[in-house]
N, C-alpha and C positions, 0 to 999 in steps of 0.2 A: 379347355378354355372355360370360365368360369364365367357366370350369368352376368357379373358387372363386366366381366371385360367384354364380352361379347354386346352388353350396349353400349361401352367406348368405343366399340370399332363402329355400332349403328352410325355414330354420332359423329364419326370420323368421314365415313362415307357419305353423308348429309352435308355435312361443313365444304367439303374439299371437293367432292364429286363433279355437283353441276359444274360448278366454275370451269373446272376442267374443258367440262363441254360445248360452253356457250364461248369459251375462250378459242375451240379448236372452229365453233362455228364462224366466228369470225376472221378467225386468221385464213380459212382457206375454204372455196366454194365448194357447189355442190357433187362438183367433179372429184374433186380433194385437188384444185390447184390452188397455189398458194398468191391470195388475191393482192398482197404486195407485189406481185415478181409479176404478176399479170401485169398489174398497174404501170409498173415497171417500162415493159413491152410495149403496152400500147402508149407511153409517151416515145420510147426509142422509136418505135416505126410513125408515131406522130410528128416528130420531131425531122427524121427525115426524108417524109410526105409531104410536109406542109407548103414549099416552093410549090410542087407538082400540080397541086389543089388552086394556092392564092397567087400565084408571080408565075410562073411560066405556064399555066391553063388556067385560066377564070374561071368557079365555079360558082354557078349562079344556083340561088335556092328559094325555093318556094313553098310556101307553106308550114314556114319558120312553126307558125302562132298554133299550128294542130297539137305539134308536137309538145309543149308547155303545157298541155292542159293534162296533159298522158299521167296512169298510175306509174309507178316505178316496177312494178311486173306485171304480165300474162300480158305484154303484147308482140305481136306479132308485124313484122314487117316484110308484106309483098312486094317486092320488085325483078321485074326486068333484068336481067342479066347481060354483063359485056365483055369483061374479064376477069381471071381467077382472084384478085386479091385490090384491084383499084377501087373496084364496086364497094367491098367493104370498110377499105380504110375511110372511100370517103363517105362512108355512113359513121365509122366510130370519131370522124374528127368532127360532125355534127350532134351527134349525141353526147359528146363531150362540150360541146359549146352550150348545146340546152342545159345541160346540168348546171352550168356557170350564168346562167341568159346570156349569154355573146349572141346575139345577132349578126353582127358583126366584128369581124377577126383581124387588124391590121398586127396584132404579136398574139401569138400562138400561147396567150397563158393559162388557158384551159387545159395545157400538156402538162403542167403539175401537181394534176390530180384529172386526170382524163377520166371517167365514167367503165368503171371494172363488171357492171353486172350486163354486160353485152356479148351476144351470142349469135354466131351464124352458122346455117346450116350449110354441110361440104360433104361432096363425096368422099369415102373414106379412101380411095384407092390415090385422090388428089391432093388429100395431106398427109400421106405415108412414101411421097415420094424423096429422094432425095435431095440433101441442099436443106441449107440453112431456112432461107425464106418457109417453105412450110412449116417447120417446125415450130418459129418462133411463132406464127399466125395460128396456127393450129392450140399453143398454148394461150394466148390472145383469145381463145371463147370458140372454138369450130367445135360444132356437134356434128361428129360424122355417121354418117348412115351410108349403106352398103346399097347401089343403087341397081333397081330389079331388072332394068334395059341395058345399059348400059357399062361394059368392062373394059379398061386397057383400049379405047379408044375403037373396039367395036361392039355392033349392037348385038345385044343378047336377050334373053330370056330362062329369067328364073324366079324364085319365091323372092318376096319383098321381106326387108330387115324388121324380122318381128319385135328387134329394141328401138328400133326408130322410135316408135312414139314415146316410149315411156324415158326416153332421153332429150328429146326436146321437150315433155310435159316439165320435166326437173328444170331446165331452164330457163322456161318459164314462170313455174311458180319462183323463182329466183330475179328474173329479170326480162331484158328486151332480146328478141331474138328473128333474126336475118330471115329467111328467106326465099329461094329462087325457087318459083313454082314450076319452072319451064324446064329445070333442072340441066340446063347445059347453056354455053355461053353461044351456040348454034344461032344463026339471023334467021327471026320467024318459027323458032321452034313451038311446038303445041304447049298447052298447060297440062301436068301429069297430072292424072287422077289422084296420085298417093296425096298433094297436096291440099284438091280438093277434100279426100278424105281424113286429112290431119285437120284443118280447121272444122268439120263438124264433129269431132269427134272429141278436138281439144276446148274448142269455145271460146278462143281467145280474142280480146280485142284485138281488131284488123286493120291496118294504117295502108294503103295503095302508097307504091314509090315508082316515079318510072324517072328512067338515067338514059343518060345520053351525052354525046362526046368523047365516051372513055374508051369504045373499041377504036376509033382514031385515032384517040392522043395515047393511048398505053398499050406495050404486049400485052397477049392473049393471056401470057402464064406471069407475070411479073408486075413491076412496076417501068420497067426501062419506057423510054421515049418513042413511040412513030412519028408521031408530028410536036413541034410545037407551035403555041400560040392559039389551041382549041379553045371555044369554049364548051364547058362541062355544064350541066345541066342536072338540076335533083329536085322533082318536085313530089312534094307528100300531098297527099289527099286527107280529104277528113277520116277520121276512124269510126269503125262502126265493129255492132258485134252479133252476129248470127244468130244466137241461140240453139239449144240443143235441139231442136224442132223444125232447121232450117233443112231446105232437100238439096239435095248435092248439083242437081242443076243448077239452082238458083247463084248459089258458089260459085262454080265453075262459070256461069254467067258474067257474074261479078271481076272474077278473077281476067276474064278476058276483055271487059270494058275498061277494067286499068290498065292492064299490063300489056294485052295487044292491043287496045285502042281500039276492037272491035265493037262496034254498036249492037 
């Protein structure tokens, strides 16, 4: 190959390269899902969640105004856990309302462009289970982690998932990301340390959420009905951010004044 054609091709891979790149960044996140077909998903299970949430359980919300003032990544949202998959939807059909400012929802039209850079954290053994429902939720933004007590429904002990962090750090610096410090849907379970130890380690801004109503109105594993006519309950706290300097007591402090309401 000869010196001029070898700066044609310089000039070739200059031209045509990036685009390539900044085209594949966009078309699919940092997982390499493809964020149309996400988008996609989260209006299909929007779409039919939205009775469950506004006409046959009332869900009341508070602390609309925190959330608007939020950057579009590296925050973190603590809450309380009640069941496998209600907790989250009805967090993505609120972060889809902020994205539009719907305060208020009488038509669900924030489902045609519902908010794609949304992430929760799931055991990995809970979205590799069978059936449709995980799969799609699981495509939907779950960053699963392999959890160190906890296996196939008894308790264990073993090393902690040394990808955990650096896979919720990616989702972060991408967007908003779920969750359950208590790491089980159990009534009154402790705060695990891994999550105190993720937020000093990660540094993200931190939003408190505590829920309630949904281990009454929804199964454990699903979306199906126990009761209706609940009301649902979702209130956000102000957001605050720790700093690298912050001691894992004071977290873990923090963590149980929101989420168990301990003083």
């Amino acid at each position: 190959m000869s010196v001029q054609d070898l700066v044609k091709r310089k000039r070739q891979i200059k031209l045509f390269g990036p685009p390539k790149t900044k085209l594949g960044k966009r078309v699919r996140d940092p997982f390499g899902n493809v964020i149309l077909l996400k988008r996609l998903l989260t209006s299909v299970l929007g779409a039919a969640t939205y009775r469950r949430f506004s006409v046959v359980n009332k869900m009341d919300i508070q602390g609309f105004e925190y959330l608007e003032q939020l950057p579009k990544k590296n925050v973190l949202f603590v809450s309380n856990h009640q069941t496998y998959f209600a907790d989250v939807m009805a967090l993505y059909h609120i972060f889809s309302r902020v994205k539009w400012r719907i305060h208020k929802s009488r038509n669900p039209i924030y489902l045609l462009a519902p908010r794609a850079k949304s992430y929760y954290i799931a055991a990995e053994e809970t979205m590799k289970q069978s059936g449709l429902m995980p799969r799609i939720f699981s495509y939907a933004g779950a960053v699963t982690v392999r959890r160190a007590w906890r296996h196939k429904g008894q308790d264990v002990q073993r090393s902690s998932d040394i990808k955990a962090p650096a896979k919720i750090k990616k989702a972060l610096d991408y967007g908003w990301v779920i969750t359950f410090p208590q790491g089980t849907t159990a009534l009154n379970a402790p705060i695990r340390k891994g999550a105190v130890s993720l937020i000093k380690v990660l540094d993200p801004i931190v939003v408190p959420v505590q829920i309630d109503g949904f281990r009454e109105a929804f199964d454990k594993k699903g979306l199906r009905y126990r009761k209706k006519g609940v009301r649902l309950s979702v209130e956000f706290g102000q957001a605050t951010q720790f700093g690298k300097d912050a001691k894992l007591e004071d977290i873990e402090a923090y963590l149980k004044k929101h989420i168990l309401r301990e003083e």
